[in-house]
Biopython code that builds the backbone (N, CA, C, O; Angstrom):
import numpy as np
from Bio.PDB.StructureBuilder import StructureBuilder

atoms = [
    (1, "UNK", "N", (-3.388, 32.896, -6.579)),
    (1, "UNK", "CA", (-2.355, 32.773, -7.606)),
    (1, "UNK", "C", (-1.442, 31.587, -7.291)),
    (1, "UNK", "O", (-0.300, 31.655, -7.747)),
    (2, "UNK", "N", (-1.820, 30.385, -6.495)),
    (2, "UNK", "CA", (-1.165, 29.463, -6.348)),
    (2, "UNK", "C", (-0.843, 28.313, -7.482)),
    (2, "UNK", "O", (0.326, 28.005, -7.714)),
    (3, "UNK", "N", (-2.378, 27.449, -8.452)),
    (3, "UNK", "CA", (-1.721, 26.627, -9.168)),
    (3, "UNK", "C", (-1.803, 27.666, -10.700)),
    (3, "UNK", "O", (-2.670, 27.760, -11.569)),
    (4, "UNK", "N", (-0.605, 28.269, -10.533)),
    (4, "UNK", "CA", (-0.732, 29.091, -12.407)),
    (4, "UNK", "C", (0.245, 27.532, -12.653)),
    (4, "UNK", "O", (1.058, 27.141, -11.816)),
    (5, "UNK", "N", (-0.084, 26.713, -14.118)),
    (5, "UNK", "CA", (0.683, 25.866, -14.458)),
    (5, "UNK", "C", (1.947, 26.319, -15.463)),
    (5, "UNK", "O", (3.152, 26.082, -15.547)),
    (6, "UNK", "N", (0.930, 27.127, -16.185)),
    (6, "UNK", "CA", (1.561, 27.776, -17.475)),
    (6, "UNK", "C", (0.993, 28.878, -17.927)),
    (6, "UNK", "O", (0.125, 28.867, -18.800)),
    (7, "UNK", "N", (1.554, 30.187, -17.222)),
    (7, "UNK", "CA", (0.371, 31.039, -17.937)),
    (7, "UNK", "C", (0.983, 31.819, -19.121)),
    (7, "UNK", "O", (0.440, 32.857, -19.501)),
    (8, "UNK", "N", (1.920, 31.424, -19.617)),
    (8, "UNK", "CA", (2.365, 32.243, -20.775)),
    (8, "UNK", "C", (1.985, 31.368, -22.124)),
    (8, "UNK", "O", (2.088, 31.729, -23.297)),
    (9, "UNK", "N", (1.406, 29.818, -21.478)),
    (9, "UNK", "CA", (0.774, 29.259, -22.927)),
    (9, "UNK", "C", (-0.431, 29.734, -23.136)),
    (9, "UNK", "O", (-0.815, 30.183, -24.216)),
    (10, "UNK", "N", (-1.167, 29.652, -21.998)),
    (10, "UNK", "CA", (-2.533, 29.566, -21.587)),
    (10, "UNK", "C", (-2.943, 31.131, -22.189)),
    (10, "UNK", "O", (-2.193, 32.023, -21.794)),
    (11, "UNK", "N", (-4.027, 31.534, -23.080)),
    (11, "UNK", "CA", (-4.191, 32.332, -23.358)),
    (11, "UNK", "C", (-5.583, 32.930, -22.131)),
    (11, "UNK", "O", (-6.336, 32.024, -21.775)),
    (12, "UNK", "N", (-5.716, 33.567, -21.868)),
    (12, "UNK", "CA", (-7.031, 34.287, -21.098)),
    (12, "UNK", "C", (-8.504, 34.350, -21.248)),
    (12, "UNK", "O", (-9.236, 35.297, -21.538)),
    (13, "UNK", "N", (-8.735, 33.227, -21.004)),
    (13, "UNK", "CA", (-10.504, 32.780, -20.956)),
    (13, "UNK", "C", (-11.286, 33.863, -20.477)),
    (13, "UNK", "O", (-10.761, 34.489, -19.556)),
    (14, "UNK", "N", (-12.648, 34.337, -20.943)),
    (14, "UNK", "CA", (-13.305, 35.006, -20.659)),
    (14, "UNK", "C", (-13.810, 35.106, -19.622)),
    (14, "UNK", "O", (-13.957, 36.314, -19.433)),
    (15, "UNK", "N", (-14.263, 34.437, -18.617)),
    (15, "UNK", "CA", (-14.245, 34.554, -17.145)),
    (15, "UNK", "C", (-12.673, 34.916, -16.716)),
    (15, "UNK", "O", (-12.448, 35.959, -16.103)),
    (16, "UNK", "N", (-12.004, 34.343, -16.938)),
    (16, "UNK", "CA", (-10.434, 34.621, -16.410)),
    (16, "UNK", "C", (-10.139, 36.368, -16.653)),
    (16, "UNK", "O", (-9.464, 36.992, -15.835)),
    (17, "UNK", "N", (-10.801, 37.097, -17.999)),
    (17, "UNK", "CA", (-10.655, 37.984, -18.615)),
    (17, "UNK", "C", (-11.260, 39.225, -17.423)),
    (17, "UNK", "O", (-10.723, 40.282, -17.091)),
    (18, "UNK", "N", (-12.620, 38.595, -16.947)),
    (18, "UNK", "CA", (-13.793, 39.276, -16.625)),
    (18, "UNK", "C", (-12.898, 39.508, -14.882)),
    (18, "UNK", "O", (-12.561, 40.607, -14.442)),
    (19, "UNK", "N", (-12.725, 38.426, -14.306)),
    (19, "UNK", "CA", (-12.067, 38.628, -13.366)),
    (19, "UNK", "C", (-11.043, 39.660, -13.401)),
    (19, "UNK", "O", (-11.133, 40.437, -12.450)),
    (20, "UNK", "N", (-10.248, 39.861, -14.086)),
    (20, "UNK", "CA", (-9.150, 40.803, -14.188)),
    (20, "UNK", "C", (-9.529, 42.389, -14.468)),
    (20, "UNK", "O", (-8.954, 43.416, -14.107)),
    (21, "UNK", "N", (-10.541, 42.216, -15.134)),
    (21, "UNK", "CA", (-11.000, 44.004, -15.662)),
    (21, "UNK", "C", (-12.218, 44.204, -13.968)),
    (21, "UNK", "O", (-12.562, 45.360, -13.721)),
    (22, "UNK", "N", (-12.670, 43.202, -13.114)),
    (22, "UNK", "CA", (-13.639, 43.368, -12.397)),
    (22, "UNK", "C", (-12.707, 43.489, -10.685)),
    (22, "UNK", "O", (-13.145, 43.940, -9.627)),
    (23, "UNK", "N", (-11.732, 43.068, -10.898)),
    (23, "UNK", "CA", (-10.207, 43.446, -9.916)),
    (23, "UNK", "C", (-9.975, 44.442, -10.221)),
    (23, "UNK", "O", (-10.259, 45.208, -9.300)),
    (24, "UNK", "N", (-9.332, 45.278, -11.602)),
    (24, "UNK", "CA", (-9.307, 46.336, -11.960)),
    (24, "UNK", "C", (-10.142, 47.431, -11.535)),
    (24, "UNK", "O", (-9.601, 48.314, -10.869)),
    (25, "UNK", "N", (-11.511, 47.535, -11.837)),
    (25, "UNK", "CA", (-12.221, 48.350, -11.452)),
    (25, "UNK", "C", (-12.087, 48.746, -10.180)),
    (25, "UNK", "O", (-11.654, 49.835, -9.802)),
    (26, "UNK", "N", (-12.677, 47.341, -9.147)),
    (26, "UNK", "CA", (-12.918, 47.544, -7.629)),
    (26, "UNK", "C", (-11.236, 48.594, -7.045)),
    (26, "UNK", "O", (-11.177, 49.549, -6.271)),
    (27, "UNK", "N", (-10.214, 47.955, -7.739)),
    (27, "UNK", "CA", (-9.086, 48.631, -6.870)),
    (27, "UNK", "C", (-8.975, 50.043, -7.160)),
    (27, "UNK", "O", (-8.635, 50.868, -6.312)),
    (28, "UNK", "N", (-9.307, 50.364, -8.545)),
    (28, "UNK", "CA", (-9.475, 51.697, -9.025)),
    (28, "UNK", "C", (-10.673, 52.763, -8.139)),
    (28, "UNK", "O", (-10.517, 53.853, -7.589)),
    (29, "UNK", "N", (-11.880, 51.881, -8.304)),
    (29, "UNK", "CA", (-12.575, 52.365, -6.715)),
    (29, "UNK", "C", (-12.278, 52.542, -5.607)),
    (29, "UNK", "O", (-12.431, 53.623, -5.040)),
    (30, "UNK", "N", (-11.870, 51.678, -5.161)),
    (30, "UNK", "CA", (-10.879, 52.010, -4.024)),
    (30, "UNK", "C", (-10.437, 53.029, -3.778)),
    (30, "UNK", "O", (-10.763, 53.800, -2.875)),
    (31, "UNK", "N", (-9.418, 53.167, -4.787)),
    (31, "UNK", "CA", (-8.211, 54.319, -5.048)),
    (31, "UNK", "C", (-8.714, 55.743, -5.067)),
    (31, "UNK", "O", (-7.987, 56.678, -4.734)),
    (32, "UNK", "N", (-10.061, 55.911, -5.489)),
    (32, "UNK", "CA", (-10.757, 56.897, -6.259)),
    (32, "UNK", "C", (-11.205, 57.578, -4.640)),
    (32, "UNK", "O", (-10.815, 58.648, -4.172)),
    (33, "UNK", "N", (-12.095, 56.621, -4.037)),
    (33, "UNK", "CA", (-12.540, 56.867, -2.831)),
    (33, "UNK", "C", (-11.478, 56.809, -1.931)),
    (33, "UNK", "O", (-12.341, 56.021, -2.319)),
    (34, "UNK", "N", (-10.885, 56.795, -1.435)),
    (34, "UNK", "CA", (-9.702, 57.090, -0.621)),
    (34, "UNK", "C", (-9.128, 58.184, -1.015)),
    (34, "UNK", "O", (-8.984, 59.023, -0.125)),
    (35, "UNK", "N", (-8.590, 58.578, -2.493)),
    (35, "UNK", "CA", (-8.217, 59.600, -2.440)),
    (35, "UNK", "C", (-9.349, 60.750, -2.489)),
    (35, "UNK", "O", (-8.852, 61.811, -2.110)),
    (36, "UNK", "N", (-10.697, 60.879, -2.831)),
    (36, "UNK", "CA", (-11.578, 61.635, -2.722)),
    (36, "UNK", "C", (-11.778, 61.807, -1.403)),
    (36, "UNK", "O", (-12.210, 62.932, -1.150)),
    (37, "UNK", "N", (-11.563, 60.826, -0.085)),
    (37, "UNK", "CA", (-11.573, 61.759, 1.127)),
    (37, "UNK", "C", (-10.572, 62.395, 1.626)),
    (37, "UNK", "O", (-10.718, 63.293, 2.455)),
    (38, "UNK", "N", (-9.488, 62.022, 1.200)),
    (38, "UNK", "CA", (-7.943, 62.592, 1.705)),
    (38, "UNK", "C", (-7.905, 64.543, 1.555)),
    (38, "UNK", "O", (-7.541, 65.506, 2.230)),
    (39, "UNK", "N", (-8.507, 64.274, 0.284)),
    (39, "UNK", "CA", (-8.342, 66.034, -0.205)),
    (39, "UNK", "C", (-9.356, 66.572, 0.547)),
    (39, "UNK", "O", (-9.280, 67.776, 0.305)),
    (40, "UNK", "N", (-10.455, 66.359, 1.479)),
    (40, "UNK", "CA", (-11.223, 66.977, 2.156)),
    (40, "UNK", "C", (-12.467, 66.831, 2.185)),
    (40, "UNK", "O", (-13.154, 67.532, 2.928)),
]
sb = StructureBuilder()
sb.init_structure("model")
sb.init_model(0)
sb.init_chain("A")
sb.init_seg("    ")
for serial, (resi, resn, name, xyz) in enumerate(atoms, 1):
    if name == "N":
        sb.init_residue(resn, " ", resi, " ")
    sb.init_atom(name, np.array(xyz, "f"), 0.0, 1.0, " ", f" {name:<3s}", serial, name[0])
structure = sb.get_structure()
């Protein structure tokens, strides 16, 4: 997240898009599995 120039002009390119829902997921995995071993 270093050169954002302008991201409130810049509308969200489809790779740019894909990245964000494919971050989404993995952390949600994450989350899912971590808390699925916590409870036992």
């Amino acid at each position: 997240m270093a050169h954002m120039t302008s991201p409130a002009s810049a509308p969200p390119t489809p790779n740019n898009l894909r990245r964000i829902v494919a971050a989404s997921l993995i952390g949600t995995t994450i989350e899912w599995y971590d808390n699925s071993f916590d409870r036992g």
